[in-house]
C-alpha positions in Angstrom: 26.2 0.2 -9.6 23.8 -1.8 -7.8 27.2 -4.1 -6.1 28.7 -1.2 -5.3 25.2 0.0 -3.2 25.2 -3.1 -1.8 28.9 -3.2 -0.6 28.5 0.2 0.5 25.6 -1.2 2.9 27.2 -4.0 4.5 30.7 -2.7 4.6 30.3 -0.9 8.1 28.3 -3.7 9.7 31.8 -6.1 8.1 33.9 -3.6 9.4 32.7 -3.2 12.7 31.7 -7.3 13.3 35.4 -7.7 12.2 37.1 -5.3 14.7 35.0 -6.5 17.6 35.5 -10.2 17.1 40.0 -8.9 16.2 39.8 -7.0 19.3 38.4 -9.4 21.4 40.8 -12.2 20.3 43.6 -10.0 20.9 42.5 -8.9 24.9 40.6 -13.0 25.2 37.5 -10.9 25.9 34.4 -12.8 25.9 30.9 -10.7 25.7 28.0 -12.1 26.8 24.7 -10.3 25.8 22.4 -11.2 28.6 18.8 -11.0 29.0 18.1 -8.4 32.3 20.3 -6.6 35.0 20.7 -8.3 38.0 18.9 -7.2 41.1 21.8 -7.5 43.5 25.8 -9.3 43.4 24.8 -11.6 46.5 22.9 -15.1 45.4 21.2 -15.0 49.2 19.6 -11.9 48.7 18.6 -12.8 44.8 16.1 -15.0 43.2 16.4 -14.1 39.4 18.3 -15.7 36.6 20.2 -12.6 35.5 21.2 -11.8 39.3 22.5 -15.7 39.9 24.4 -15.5 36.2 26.5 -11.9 37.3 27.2 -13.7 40.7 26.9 -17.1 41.5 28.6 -18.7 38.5 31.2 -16.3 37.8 32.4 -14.9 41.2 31.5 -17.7 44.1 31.5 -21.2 45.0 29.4 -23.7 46.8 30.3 -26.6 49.4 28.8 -29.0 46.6 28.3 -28.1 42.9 27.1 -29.8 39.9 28.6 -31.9 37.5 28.4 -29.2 34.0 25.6 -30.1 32.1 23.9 -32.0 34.9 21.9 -32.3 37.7 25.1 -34.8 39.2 26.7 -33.7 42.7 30.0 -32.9 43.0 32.4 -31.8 45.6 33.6 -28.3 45.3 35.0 -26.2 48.3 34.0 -29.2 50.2 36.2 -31.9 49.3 33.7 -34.8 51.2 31.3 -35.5 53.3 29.5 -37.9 55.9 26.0 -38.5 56.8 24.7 -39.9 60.1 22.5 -43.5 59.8 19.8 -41.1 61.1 19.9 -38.3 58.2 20.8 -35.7 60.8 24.3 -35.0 61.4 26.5 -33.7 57.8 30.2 -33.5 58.5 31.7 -32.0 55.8 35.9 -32.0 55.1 36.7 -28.3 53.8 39.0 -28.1 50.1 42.6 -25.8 51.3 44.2 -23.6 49.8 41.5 -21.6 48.4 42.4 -18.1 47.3 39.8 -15.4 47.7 39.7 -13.1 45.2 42.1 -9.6 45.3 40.4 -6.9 44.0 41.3 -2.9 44.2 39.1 -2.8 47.2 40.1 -5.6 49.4 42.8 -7.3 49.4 42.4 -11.0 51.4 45.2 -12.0 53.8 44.1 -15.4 54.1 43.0 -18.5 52.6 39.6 -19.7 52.5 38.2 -21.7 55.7 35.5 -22.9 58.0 35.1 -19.6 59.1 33.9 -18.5 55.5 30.8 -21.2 56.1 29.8 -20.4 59.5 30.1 -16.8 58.5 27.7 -17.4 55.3 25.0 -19.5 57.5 24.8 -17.2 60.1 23.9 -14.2 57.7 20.7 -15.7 56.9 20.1 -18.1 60.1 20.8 -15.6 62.7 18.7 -12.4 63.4 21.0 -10.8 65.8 23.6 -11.6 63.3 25.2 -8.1 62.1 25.2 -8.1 59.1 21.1 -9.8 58.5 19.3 -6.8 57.7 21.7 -5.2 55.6 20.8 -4.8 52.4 17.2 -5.6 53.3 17.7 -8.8 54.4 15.3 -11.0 52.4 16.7 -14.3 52.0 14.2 -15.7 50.0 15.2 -19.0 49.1 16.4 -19.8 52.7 12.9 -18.7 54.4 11.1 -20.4 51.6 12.9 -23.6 51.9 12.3 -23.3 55.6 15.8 -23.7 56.1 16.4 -21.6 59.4 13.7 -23.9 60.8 15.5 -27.2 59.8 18.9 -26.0 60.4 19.5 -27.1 64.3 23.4 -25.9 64.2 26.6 -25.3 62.1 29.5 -25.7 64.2 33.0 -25.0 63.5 35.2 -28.8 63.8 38.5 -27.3 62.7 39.8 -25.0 60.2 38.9 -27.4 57.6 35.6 -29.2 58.5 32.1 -28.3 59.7 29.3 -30.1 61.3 25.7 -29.1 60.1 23.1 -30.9 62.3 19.5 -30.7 61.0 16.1 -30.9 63.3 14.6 -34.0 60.9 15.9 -35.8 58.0 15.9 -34.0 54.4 16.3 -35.7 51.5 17.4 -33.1 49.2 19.7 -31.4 51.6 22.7 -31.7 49.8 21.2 -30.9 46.5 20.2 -27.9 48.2 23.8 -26.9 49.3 24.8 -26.6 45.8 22.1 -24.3 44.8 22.8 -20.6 44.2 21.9 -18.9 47.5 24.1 -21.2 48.9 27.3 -19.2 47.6 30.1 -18.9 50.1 31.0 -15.2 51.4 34.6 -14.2 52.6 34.1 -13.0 56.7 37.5 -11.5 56.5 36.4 -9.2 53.6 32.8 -8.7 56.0 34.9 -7.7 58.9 37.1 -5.6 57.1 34.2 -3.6 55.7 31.6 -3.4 59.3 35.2 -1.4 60.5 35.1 1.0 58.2 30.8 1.0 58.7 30.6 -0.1 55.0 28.4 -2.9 55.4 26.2 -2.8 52.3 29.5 -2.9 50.0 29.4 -6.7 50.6 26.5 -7.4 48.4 27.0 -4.8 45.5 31.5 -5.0 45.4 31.2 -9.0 45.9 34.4 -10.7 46.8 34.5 -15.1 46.2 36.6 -17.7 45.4 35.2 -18.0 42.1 36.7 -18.0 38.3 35.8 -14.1 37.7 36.3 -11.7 40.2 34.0 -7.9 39.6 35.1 -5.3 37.8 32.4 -2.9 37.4 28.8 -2.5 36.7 27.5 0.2 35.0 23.1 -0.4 35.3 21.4 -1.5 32.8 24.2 -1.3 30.5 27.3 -3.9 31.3 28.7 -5.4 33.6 32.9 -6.5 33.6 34.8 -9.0 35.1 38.3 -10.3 35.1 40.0 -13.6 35.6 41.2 -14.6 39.1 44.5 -15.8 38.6 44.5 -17.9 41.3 40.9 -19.7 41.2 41.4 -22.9 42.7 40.9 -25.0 39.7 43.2 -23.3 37.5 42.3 -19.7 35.7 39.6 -19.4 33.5 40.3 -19.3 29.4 38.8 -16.1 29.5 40.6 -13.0 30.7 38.0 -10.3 30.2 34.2 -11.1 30.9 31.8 -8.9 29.7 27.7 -8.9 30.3 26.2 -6.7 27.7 22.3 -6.2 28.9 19.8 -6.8 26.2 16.6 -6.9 27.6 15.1 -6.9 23.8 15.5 -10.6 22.3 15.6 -9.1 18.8 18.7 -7.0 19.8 20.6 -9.6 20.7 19.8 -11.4 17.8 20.9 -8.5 15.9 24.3 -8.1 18.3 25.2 -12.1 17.7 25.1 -11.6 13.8 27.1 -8.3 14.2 29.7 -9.6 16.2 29.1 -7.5 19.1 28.8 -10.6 21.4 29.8 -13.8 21.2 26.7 -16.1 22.9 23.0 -14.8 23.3 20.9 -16.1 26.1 16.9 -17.2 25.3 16.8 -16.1 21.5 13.4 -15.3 20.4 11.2 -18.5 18.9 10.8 -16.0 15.7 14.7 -15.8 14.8 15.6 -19.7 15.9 15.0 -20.4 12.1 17.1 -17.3 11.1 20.4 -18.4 13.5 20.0 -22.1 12.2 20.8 -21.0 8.6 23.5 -18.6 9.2 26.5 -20.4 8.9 28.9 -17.9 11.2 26.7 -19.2 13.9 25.4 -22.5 16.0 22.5 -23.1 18.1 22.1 -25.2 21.3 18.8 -26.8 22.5 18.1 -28.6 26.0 14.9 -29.8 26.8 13.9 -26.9 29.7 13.7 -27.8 33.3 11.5 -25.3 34.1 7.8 -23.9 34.1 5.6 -20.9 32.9 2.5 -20.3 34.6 0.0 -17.3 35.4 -0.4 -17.4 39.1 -3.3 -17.0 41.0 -3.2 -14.7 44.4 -5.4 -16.7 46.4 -5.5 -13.7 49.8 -6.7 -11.3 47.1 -10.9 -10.8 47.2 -11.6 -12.1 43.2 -9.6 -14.8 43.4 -10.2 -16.8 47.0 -13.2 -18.9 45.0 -11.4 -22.0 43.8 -14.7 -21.8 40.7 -13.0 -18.5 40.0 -9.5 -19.9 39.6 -11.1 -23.1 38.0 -13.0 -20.9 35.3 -10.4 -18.9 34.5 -7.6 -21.9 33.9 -10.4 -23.3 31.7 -10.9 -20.3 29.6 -7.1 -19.9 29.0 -6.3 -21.2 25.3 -3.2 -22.7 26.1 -2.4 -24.7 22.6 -2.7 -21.1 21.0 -0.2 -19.5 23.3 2.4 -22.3 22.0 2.2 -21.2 18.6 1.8 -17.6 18.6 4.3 -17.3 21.3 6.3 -20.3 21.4 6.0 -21.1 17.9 5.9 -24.8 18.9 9.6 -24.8 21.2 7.9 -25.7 24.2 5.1 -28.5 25.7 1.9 -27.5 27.4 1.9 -27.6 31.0 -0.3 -29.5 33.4 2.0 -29.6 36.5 4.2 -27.2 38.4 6.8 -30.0 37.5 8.4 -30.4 34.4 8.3 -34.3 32.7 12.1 -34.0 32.5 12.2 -34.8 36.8 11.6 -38.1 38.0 8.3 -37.4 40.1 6.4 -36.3 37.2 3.0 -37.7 37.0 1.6 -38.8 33.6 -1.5 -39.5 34.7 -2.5 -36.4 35.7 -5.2 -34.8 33.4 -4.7 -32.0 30.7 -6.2 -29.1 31.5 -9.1 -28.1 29.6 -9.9 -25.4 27.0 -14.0 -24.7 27.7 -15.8 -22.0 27.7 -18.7 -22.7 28.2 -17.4 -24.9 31.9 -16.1 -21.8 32.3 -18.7 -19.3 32.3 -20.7 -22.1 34.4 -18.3 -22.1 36.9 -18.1 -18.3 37.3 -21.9 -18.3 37.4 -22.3 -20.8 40.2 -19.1 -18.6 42.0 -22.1 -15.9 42.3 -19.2 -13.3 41.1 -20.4 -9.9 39.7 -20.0 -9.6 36.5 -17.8 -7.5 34.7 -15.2 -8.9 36.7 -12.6 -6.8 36.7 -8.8 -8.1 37.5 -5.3 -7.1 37.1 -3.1 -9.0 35.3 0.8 -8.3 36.0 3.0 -9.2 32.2 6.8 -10.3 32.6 8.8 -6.9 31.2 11.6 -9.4 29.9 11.8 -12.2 28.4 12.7 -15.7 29.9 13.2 -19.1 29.5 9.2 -20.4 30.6 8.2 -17.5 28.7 9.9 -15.3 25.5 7.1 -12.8 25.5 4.7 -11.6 28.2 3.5 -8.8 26.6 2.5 -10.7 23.9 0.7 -13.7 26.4 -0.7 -10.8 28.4 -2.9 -9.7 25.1 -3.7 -13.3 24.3 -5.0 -14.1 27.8 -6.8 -11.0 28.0 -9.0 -11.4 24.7 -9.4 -15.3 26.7 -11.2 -14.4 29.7 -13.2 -11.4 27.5 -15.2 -14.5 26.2 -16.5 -15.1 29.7 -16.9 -11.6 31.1 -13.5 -11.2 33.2 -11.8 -7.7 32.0 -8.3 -7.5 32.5 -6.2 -4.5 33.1 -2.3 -5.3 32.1 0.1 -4.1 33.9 3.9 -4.3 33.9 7.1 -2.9 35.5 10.7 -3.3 35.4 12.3 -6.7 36.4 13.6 -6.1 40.3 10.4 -3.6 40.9 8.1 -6.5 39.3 10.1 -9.3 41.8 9.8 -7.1 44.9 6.3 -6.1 44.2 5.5 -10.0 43.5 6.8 -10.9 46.6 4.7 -8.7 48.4 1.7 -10.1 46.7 0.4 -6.8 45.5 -0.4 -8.5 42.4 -3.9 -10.4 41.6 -2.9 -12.3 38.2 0.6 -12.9 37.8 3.2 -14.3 35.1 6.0 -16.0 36.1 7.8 -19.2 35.8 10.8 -21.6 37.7 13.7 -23.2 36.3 14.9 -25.8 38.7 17.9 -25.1 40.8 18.6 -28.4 41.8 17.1 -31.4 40.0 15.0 -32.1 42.7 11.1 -32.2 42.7 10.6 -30.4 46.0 13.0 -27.7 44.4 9.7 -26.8 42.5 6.6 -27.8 44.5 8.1 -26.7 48.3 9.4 -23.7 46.9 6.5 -22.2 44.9 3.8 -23.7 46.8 4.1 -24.5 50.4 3.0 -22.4 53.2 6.4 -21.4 54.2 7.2 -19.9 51.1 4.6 -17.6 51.2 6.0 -15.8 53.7 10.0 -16.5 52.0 8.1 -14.4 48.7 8.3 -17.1 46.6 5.2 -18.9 46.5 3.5 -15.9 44.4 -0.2 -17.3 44.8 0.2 -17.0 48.6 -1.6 -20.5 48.7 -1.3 -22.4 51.5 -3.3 -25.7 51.7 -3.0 -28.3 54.5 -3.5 -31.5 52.5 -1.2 -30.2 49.8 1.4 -29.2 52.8 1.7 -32.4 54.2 1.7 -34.5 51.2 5.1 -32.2 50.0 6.7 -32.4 53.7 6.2 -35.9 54.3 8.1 -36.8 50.6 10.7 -34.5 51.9 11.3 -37.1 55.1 11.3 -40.2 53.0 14.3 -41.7 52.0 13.7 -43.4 48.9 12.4 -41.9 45.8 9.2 -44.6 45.3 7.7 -43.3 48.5 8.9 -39.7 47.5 6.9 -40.2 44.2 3.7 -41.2 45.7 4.0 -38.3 48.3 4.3 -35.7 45.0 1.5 -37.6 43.3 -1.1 -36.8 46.4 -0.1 -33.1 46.1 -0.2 -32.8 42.6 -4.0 -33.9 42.8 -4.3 -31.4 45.4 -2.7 -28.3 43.2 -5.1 -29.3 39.7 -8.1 -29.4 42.7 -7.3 -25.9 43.9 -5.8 -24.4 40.7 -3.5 -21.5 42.7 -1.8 -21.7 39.3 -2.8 -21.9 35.6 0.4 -23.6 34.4 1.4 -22.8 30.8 4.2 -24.7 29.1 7.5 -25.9 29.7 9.5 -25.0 27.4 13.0 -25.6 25.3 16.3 -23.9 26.3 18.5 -22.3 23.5 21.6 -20.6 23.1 22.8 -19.0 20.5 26.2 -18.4 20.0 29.4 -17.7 17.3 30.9 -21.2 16.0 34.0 -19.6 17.2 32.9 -20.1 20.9 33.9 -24.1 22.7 33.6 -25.4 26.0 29.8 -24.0 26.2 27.7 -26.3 27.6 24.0 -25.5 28.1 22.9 -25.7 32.1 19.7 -27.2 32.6 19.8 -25.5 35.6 19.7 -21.8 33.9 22.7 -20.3 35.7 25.5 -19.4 32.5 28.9 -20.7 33.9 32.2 -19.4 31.4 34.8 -20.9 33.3 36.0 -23.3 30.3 34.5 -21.4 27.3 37.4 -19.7 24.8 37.2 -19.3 21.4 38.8 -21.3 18.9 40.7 -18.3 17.7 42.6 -17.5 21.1 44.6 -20.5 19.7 46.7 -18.7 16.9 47.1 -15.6 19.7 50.4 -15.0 22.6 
């Protein structure tokens, strides 16, 4: 009696795990349970994981692109290139015969070209470019990267090569070219839609060259693709890509042991154990290139005393945040850079737990106490940080002890980006995941002055000595002189403290044993194009 209870239990969950995975081998569909919805289909106009994993990856291509895996260049719709002996000048030799995708609402007529680049430049370079402001226009990695400013010209050579000349030498210029903003747009399929005064379709109906061209989103829910026959390095494996959004870590856990998707991204640190014991399915682990801090908005009124900022990084208990929340998967943080990039500064000093420094620091601040401050909490969950929510309670019951009352507040992932840029907030969570491999991809990006006005430097902190130091290692050629550059602003971010950085943490994916060809991108974006399943095999 009792067997036949329990059958009776697990039977539909069999059933239905059975016919998903059946169904999917039949069709080659591959579901992907992501973490968030994207914000927008365009990587210029995005600055989020899940908006760079529904576009970038699946649906464009870069000039350069990155060995899988790796933080390695490659060449991608640019075959090669040439620098000038002075750094300036980047001629770049264009890849032909490069299909755009054909899609029920555009239909391409010709190949990719040089065309497609200038087109793709001049969207975010050029204000009197037509189509700049549409959607918004708020290229945020380009205006934090100060980009438009080093950019001097991107002229047309032939069909099939480009000349980029830049106002000063920059080391990690071609890094940057690969990076996800970077993603090439089809002019044709821009022209075609400002004739039929459709403009904004560009950035919601995408058209690339990529492996997976869009099928439909519905929000919040899913999002389809389908392979693009003619993708340039052969089709995908794949035929049917599908994004389930899961904002809740504990559903997708749930989904991957059901069946209902094949790979989870950022399982919580609670069920790693769980997933490690179930034999249907296999875990991946990559030390994390990324960050979690709580930012500090520095033009706000309670937080332009450095002793403020000071006492409050002191009063966080950071080595209880990495069990309770982390549960160990992660290493404290004492620098906006993670110790897995070269420029990474032992030396630096740990930041301290005291209380009692603390509350001397907020005395000698002359602050009023209560101090009352806002404290925005990350609504999902990501890789520098599974559960904001959770940290936002911690940190609260922290600065308690020293006479700081927090009020926590949250919203939903693009309102809590657009707001953040914006710098409504006073106390913030967020966290990077490099893009590039490159130092200054952290430290210019989320900390100079120029990206407080590109909305990514979230503590709107903009310090000369800190400036220069990051601007000067981006001139220098070799990466000894680049280190001691990053050293001298590294001193200057634990002096001024715009951030209280948290941990860095470990990378997992979760996934059926069925899935191969997944390989874990220490650069966050998910990238499908040579993931099957071993079953597809045995299927016509």
């Amino acid at each position: 009696m009792i067997l036949r209870l329990i059958l009776l239990i697990l039977l539909p969950s069999f059933v239905f795990t059975s016919c998903s995975l059946k169904k999917s081998k039949k069709s080659k569909t591959f579901v992907y349970c992501s973490e968030g919805s994207p914000t927008i289909f365009n990587p210029q106009l995005a600055s989020d994981g899940p908006s760079f994993d529904a576009s970038s990856a699946p649906i464009y291509n870069r000039l350069l692109d990155f060995t899988e895996g790796t933080t390695d260049l490659i060449p991608s719709l640019a075959e090669s290139w040439k620098i000038s002996a002075d750094g300036l000048v980047y001629n770049l030799s264009l890849r032909k015969e490069v299909k755009y995708q054909t899609t029920p609402y555009f239909t391409p007529t010709r190949d990719f070209n040089a065309d497609d680049v200038l087109f793709t430049f001049n969207r975010m370079m050029d204000k009197e470019n037509p189509y700049h402001k549409v959607n918004g226009g708020g290229y945020e990695y380009f205006v934090s990267m100060s980009m438009g400013e080093l950019i001097k010209s991107v002229e047309k050579v032939g069909d099939y090569e480009i000349k980029i000349t830049l106002t000063k030498p920059e080391a990690p210029f071609l890094a940057n070219l690969a990076m996800n903003f970077m993603s090439i747009l089809s002019k044709e399929y821009a022209d075609d839609l400002a004739s039929v005064d459709r403009k904004e379709d560009i950035d919601t109906k995408p058209v690339g060259t990529g492996p997976f061209k869009f099928k439909k989103y519905v929000k919040d829910t899913l999002i389809r693709f389908e392979k693009h026959e003619s993708y340039f390095l052969g089709p995908a494996k794949i035929e049917k890509l599908v994004f389930a959004i899961t904002p809740d870590s504990s559903v997708r856990f749930q989904k991957l042991r059901k069946g209902e998707c094949h790979l989870i991204k950022e399982p919580a640190p609670t069920d790693l154990a769980m997933l490690r014991e179930d034999k249907r399915i296999k875990v991946s682990e990559l030390a994390g290139l990324n960050v979690g801090y709580v930012a500090m908005n520095t033009q706000k009124e309670s937080l332009k005393n450095v002793k403020v900022r000071r006492a409050i990084s002191l009063a966080l208990n950071r080595e209880s945040y990495l069990a309770a929340i982390y549960l160990g998967n992660a290493s404290l943080a004492k620098s906006p850079i993670p110790p897995t990039l070269w420029a990474y500064d032992e030396d630096l000093p740990d930041f301290k737990y005291d209380i009692e420094a603390s509350k001397k620091l907020l005395k000698e601040s002359g602050v009023k106490l209560p101090l009352k401050i806002e404290l925005w909490t990350l609504p999902v969950a990501r890789p520098y940080n599974p559960n904001g929510k959770k940290m936002g309670e911690m940190i609260q019951e922290d600065l308690k002890a020293i006479g700081i009352d927090i009020k926590l507040i949250s919203y939903d992932w693009p309102t809590y980006l657009a707001k953040s840029r914006k710098g409504e907030h006073e106390l913030i969570q967020l966290g990077w995941t490099g893009d590039n491999g490159d130092p200054d991809n952290f430290l210019y990006n989320l900390l100079s002055c120029d990206a407080v006005d590109g909305g990514s430097n979230v503590a709107k902190f903009c310090d000369k000595d800190y400036n220069d130091a990051i601007l000067a290692a981006k001139r220098a050629s070799d990466k000894p002189t680049r280190k001691d550059f990053y050293k001298k602003a590294l001193k200057v971010f634990q002096e001024k403290q715009p951030w209280a950085p948290i941990a860095h943490a470990n990378t997992y994916r979760a996934m059926l044993k069925d899935v191969k060809g997944y390989v874990v991108n220490p650069l966050g974006t998910e990238s499908f194009y040579n993931v099957s399943l071993k079953s597809w095999s045995n299927t016509r």
